[in-house]
C-alpha positions as CSV (number, residue, x, y, z in Angstrom):
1,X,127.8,86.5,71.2
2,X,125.0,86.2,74.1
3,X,123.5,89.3,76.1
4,X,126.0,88.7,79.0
5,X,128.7,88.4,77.0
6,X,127.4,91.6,75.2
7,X,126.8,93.2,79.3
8,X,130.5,92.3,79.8
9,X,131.7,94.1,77.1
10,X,130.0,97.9,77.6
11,X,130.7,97.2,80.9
12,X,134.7,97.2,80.2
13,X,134.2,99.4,77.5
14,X,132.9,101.7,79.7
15,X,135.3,101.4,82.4
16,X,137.8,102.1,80.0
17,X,136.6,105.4,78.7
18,X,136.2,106.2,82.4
19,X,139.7,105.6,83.4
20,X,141.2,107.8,80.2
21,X,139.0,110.4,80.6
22,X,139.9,110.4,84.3
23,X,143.2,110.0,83.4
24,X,143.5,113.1,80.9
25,X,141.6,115.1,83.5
26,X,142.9,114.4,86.6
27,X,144.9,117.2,88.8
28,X,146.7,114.5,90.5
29,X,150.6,114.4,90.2
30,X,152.0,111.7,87.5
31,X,152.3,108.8,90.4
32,X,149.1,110.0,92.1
33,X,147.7,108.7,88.6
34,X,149.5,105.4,88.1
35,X,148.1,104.8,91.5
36,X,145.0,105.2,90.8
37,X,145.4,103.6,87.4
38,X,146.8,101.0,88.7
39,X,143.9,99.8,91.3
40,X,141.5,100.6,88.9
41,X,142.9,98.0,86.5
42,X,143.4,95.5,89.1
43,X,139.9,96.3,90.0
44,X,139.1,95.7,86.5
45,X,141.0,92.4,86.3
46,X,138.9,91.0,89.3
47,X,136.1,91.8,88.2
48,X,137.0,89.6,84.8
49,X,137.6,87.1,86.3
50,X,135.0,86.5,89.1
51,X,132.6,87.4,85.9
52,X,134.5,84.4,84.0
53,X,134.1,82.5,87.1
54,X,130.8,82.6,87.0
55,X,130.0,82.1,83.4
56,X,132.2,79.1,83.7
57,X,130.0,77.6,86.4
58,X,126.7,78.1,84.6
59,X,128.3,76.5,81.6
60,X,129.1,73.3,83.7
61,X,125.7,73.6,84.9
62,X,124.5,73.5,81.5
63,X,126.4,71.1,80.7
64,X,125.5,68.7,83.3
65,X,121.9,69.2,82.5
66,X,123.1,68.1,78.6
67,X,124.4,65.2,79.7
68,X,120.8,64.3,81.9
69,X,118.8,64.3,79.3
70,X,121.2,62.4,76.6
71,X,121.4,59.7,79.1
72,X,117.9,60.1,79.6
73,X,116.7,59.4,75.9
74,X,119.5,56.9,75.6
75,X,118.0,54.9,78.0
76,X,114.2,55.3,76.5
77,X,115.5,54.1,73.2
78,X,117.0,51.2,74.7
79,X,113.9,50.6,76.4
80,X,111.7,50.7,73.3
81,X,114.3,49.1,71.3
82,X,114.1,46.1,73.5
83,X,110.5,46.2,73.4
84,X,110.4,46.4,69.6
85,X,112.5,43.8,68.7
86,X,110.8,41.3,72.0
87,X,107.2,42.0,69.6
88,X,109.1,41.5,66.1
89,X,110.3,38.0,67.4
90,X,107.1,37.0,68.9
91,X,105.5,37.8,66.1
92,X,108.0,35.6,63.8
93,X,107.9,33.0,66.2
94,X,103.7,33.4,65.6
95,X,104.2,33.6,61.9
96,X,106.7,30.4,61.6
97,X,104.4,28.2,63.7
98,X,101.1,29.5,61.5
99,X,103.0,28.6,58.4
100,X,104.1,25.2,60.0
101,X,100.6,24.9,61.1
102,X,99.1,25.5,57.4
103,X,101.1,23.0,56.1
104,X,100.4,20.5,57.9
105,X,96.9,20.6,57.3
């Protein structure tokens, strides 16, 4: 669980002790309270979800950046791959015609 996941839960947590205890002590008549209850909740519910919203974005974000840099080192160790194995065939090329050379001598 990461800090704003941890945020995001006092925060409800909190929120929810606030509406019982407001709840249990509120002088307003029965529907009065589910009112109240009622738009805090929604309240609540927005909230969620612009906060999911949000969390959702920055892991897209991240996980566009991810997808960078694999392509990124992909593309380095094709590179160096290529390079690698141009030198190892030179070089065996170089090697055959030495041999071929020593022989003939």
């Amino acid at each position: 669980m990461n800090d704003s996941t941890k945020v995001l839960a006092a925060m409800l947590a909190g929120l929810a002790a606030g509406v019982a205890i407001g709840i249990l002590f509120a002088p307003d008549k029965g529907s009065e309270t589910r009112d109240k209850l009622t738009d805090a909740l929604k309240n609540l519910a927005d909230s969620i979800k612009d906060r999911v919203a949000d969390e959702i974005d920055n892991l897209s974000e991240v996980k566009d950046t991810v997808v960078e840099e694999i392509k990124s080192k992909m593309k380095s160790a094709e590179v160096e791959f290529t390079e690698t194995r141009g030198a190892s065939s030179s070089a065996a090329v170089h090697t055959e015609e030495t041999i071929k050379d020593s022989i003939k001598t």
